[in-house]
Backbone bond lengths (Angstrom), bond angles and torsions (degrees), N, CA, C in turn:
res aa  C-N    CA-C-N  psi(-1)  N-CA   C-N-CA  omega(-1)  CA-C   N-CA-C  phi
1 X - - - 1.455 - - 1.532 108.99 -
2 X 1.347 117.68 150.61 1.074 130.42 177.30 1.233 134.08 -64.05
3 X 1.471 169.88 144.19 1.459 145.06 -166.58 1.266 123.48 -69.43
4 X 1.973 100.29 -32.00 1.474 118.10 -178.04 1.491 93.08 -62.08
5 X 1.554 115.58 -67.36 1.282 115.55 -164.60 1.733 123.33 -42.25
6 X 1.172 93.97 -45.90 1.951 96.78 169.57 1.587 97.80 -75.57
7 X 0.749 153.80 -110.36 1.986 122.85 -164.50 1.114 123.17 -13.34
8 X 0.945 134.01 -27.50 1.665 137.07 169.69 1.077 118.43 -53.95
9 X 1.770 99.79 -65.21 1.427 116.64 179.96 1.736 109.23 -68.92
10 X 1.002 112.84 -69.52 2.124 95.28 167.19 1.635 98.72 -36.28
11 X 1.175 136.75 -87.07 1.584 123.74 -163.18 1.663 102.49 -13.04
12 X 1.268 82.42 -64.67 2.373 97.36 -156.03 1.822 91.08 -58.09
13 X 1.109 120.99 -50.68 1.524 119.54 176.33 1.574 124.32 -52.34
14 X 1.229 117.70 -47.42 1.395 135.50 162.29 1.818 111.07 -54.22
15 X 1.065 100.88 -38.34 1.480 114.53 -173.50 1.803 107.08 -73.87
16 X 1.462 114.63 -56.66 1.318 138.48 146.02 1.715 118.87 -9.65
17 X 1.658 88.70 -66.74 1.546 102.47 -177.82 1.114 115.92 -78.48
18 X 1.549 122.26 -8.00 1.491 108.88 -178.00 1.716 100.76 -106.20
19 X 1.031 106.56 10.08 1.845 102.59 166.13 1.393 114.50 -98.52
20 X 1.755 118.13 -30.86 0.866 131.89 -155.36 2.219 85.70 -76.66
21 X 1.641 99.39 -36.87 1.467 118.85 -166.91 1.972 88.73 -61.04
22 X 1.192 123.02 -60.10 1.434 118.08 -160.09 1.352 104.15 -90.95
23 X 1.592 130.64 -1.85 1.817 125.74 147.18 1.889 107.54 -53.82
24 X 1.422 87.01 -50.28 1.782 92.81 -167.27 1.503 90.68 -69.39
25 X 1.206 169.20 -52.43 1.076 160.15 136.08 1.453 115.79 12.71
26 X 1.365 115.32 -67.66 1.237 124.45 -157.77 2.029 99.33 -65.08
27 X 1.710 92.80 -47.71 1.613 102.28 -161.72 1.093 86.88 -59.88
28 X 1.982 149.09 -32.13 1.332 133.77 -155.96 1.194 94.87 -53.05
29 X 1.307 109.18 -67.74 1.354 150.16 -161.06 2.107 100.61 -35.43
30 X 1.209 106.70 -58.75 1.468 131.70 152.07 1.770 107.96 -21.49
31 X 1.303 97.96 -83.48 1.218 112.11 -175.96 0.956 119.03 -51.37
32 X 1.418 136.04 -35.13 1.778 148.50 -178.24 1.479 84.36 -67.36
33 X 1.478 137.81 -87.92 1.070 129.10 -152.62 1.704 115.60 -33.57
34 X 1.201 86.77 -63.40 1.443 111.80 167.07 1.942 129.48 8.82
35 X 2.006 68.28 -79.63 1.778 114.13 -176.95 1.900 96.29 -50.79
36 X 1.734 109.75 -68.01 1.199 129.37 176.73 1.319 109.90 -30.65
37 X 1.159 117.11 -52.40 1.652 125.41 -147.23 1.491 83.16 -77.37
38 X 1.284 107.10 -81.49 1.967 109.09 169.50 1.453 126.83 0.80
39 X 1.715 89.14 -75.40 1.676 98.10 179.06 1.800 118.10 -80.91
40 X 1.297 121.85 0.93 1.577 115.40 155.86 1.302 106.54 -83.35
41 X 1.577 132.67 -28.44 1.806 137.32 -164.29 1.506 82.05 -76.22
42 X 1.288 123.68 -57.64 1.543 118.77 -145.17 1.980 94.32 -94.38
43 X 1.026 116.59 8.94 1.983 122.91 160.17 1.284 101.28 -87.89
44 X 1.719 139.41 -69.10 0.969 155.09 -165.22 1.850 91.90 -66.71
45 X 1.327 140.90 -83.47 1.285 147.85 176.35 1.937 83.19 -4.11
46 X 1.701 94.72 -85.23 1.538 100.30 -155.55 1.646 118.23 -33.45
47 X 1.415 96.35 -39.15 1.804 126.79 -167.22 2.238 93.09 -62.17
48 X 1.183 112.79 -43.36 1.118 103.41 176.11 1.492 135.92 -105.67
49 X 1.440 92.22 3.16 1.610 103.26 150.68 1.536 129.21 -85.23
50 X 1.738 97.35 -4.33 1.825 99.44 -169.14 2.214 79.84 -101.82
51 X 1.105 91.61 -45.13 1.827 74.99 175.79 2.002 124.01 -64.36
52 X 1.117 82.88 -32.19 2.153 89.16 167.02 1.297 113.92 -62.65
53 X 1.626 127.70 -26.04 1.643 138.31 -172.75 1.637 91.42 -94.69
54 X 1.083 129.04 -46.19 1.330 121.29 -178.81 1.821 105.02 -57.12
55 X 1.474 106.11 -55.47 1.588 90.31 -165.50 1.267 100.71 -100.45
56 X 1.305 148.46 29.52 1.207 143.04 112.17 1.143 132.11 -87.39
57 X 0.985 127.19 128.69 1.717 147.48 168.36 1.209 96.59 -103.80
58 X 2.084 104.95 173.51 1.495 102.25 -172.41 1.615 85.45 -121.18
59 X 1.183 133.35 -4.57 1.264 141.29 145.65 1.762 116.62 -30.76
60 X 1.592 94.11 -59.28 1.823 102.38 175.53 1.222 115.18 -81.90
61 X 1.328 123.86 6.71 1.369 125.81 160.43 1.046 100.60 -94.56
62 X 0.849 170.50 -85.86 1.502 166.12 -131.00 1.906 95.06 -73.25
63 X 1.103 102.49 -42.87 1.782 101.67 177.55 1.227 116.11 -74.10
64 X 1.022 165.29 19.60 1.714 153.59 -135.97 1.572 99.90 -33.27
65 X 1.424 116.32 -60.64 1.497 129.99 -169.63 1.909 95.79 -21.30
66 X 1.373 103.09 -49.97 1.362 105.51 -151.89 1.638 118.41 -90.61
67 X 1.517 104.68 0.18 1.848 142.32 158.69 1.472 91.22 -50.56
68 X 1.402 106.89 -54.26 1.762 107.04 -153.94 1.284 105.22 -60.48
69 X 1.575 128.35 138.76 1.628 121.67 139.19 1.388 125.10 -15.21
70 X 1.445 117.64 141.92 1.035 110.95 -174.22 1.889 103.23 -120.45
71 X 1.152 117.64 137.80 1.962 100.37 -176.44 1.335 95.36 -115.45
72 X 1.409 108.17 143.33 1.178 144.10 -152.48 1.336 99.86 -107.10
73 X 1.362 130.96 156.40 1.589 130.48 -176.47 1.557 104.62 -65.63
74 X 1.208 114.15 -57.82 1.702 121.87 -174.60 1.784 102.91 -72.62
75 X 1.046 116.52 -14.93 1.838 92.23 168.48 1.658 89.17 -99.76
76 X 1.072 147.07 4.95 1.518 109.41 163.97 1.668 123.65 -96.80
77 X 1.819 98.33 0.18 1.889 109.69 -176.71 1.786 80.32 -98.09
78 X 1.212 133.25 -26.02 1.598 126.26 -150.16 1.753 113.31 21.21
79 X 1.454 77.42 76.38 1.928 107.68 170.22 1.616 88.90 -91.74
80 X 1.063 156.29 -30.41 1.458 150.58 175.69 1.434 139.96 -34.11
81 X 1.364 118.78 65.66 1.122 132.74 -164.75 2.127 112.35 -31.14
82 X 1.749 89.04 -47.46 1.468 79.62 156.24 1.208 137.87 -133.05
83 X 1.545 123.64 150.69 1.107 120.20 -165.28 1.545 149.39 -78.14
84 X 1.058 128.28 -179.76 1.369 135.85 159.79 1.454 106.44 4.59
85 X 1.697 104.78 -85.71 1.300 104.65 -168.14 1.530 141.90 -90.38
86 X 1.869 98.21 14.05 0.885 115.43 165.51 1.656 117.07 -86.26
87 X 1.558 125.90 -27.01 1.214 128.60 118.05 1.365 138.23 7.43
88 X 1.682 100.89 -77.22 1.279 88.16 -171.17 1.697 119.53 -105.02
89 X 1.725 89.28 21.55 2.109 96.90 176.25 1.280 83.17 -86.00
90 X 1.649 122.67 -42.78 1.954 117.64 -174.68 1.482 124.54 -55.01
91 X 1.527 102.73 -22.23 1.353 107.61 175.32 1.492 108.84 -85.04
92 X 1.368 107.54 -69.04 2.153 107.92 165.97 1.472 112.02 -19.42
93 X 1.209 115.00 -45.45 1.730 106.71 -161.46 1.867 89.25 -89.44
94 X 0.610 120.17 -29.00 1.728 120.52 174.53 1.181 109.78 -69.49
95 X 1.217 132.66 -30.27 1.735 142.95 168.25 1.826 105.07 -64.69
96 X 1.332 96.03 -29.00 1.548 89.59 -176.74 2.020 106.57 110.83
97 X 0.742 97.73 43.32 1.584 102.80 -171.74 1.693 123.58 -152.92
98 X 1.457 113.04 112.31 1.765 121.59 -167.64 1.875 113.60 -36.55
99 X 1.297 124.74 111.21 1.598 121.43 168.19 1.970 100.51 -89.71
100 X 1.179 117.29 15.98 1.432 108.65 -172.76 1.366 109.24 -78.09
101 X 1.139 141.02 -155.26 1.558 155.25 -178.21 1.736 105.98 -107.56
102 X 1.848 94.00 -38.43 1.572 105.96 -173.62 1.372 103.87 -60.62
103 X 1.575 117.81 -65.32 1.431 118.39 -159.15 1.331 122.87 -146.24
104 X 1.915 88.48 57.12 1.519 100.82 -160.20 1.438 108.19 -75.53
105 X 1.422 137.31 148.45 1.036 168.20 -173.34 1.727 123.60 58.03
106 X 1.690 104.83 26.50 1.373 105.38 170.85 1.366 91.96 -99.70
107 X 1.642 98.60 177.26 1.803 119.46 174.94 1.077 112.36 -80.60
108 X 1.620 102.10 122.95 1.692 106.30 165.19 1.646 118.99 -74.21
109 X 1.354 111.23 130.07 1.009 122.19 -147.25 1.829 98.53 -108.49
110 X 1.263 105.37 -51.90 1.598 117.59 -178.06 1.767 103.30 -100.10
111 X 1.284 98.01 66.29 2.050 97.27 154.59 2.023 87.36 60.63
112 X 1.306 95.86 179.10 1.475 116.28 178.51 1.759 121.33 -62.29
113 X 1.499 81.65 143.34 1.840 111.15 -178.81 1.083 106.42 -60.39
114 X 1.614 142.65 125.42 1.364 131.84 154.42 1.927 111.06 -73.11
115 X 0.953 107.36 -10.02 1.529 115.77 -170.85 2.131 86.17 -90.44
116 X 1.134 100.90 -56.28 1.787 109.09 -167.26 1.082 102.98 -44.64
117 X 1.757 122.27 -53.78 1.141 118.45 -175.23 1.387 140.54 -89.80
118 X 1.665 93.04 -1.84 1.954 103.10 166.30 1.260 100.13 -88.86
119 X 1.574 131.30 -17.89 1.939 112.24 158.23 1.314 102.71 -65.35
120 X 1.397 127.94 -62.40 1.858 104.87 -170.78 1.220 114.40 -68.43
121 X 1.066 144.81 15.77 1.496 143.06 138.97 1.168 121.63 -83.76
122 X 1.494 130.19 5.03 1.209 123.01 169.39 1.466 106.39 -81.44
């Protein structure tokens, strides 16, 4: 082979390896998301399997009666200044999950919302 010809071929090889270098880049890049996406599904997963053990018992399976809703003296006069669905954003954010505008309905991950909790104080 010629001298030119072996420089060529390293050039085109070198050239080769540095695409092959910013593919493997990209898939890292891939893979991180990936990892993330995983480990928030499998935080949140856990988060709603520890609330499914709370409101199931195997006691209330065997009972149905005790499946049913239960009404309370003050929800059947609805003397309750507030409502329903202020309720059930108080319950969501107690489950572990954003009622803000910012980052409403992902998992809170680091302890309490300062945004979550100046809406339930309104």
């Amino acid at each position: 082979m010629e001298k030119k010809n072996i420089f060529v071929l390293i050039q085109e090889l070198e050239t080769q390896m540095g695409h092959i270098h910013s593919e493997l880049g990209g898939l890292k890049l891939v893979i991180k998301e990936l990892l993330e996406e995983n480990h928030h599904l499998s935080l949140e997963n856990e988060q709603l399997r520890k609330i499914l053990k709370k409101e199931v018992h195997p006691a209330d399976v065997e009972n149905p009666v005790a499946l049913q809703p239960q009404l309370h003296a003050k929800d059947e006069k609805h003397e309750d200044v507030v409502g329903e669905g202020y309720d059930n954003l108080a319950r969501l954010y107690h489950e572990g999950f954003h009622i803000c505008n910012v980052y409403y309905g992902h998992l809170r991950t680091e302890g309490d919302c300062l945004f979550c909790l100046s809406f339930l104080n309104k």
